[in-house]
N, C-alpha and C positions, 0 to 999 in steps of 0.2 A: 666843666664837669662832663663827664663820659655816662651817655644816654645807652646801658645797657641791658640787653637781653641773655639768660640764662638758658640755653637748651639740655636736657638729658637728650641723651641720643637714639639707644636702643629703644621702641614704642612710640619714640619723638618725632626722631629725623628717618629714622629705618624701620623698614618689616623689623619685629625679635622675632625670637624662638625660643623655648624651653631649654636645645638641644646647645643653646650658642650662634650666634654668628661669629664663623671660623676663619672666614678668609673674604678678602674684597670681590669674589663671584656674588658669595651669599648676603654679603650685604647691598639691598635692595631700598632705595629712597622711597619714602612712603608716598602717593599721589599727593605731589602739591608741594612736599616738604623745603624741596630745594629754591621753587622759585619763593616761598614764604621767606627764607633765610635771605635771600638777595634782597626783596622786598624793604626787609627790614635794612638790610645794609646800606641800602636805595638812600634811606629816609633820614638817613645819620644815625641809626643804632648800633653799637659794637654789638657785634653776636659771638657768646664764646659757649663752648661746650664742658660740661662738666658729667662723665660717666665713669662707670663701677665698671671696671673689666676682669673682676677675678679670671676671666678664663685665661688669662694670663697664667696666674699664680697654680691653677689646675689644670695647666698645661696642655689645653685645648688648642691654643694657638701662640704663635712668637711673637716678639714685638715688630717683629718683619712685617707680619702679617698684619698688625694690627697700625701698624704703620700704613700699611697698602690701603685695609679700608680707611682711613683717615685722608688718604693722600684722594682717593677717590672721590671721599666727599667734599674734599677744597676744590678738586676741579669741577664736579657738576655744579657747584654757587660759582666759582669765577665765570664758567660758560653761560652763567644766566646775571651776570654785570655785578653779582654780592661779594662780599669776602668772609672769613672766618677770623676772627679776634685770637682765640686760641682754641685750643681744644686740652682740658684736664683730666686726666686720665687715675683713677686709682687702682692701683694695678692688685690690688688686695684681696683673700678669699676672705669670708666672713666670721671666721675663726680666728686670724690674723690681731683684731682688735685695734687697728689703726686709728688713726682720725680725720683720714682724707673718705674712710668708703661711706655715701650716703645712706642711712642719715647724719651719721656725724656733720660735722659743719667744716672739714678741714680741706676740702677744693673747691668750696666760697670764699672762705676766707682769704687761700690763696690770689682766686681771683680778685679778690677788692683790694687785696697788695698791690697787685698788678696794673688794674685798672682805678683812674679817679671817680668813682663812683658810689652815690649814697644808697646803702642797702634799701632805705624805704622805697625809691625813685625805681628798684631794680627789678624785673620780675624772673621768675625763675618757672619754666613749663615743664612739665613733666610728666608719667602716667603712671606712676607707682607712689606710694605711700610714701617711700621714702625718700622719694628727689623731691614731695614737699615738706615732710620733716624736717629736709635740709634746708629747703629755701626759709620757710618761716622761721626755724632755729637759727638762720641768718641775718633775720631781720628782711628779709624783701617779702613780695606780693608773691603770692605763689598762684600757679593756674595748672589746671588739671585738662590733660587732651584726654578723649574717648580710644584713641589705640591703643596697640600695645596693651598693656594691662589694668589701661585706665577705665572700661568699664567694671572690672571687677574691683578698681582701688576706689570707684565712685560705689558702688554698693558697701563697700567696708564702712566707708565712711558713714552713709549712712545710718548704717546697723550702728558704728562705734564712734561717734563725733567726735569724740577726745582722744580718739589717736591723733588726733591733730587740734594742740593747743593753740586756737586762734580766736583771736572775738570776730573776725570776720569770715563770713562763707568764702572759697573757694571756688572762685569762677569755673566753670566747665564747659569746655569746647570740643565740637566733633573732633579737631584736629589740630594739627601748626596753623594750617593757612586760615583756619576760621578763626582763630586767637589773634594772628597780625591782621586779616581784615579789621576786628575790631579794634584792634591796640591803634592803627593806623588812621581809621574813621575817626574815633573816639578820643585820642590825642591823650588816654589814661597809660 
């Protein structure tokens, strides 16, 4: 059975921006993110990625482009001994009504096709409301980082606790690398 990790990317693994990250200049690994990802690769964890790129479908950038920054961030983890499992991409604006753009559940899913892996065993990090609607609407553990837009999705929460239908709290970490220090310690 395939020991996997869930990253969102934009907040996660990279600086965001309101404006988009357009192209593989602008996107910028967050302190720590990459060697976190090798870390985890290190230890036997499949690491795959699962992100919302409507700037796609808003025609901010091409899939050239978005290709570039992907291709970017498989080489800063292979330059620090990790690998990347996949990377899933919904390439949908939020108008669209798909059922791969998170929250919907339709690039976990994908991914548990792909990989042999039990949703409870799985965790899914994130920093928006949405990449954990997706992960617990999936069945796995969902974890909340403080980038990206995860202080402001940790205050919602608070105010609104039933935006997120769970009987258990929502761990919260400064970051990627403070979640795999623990995950790693801690062997949860």
């Amino acid at each position: 059975m395939t020991r996997l990790v869930i990253l969102d990317r934009d907040g996660v693994i990279n600086e965001d921006s309101d404006n988009y990250i357009r192209s593989a200049e602008q996107w910028l690994p967050i302190p720590g993110s990459i060697d976190a990802i090798a870390r985890l690769s290190q230890a036997g964890f499949t690491v795959v990625v699962a992100t919302n790129q409507s700037g796609l479908s808003r025609g901010y950038f091409s899939q050239e482009q978005l290709n570039a920054m992907h291709d970017k961030l498989i080489r800063l983890v292979v330059a620090q001994g990790g690998r990347i499992g996949g990377i899933y991409v919904c390439p949908h604006g939020p108008d669209d009504h798909c059922q791969c753009r998170k929250p919907a559940t339709g690039l976990i899913r994908q991914i548990f096709r792909d990989y042999p892996a039990q949703p409870a065993e799985t965790w899914l990090v994130g920093d928006s409301l949405r990449d954990l609607q997706a992960g617990v609407g999936s069945g796995c553990k969902a974890a909340l980082v403080l980038t990206g837009k995860g202080r402001k999705t940790r205050a919602l929460l608070e105010a609104h606790p039933e935006q997120l239908a769970t009987g258990n709290d929502v761990p919260v970490y400064n970051d990627l690398s403070s979640f795999v220090e623990e995950l790693l310690a801690e062997g949860f």
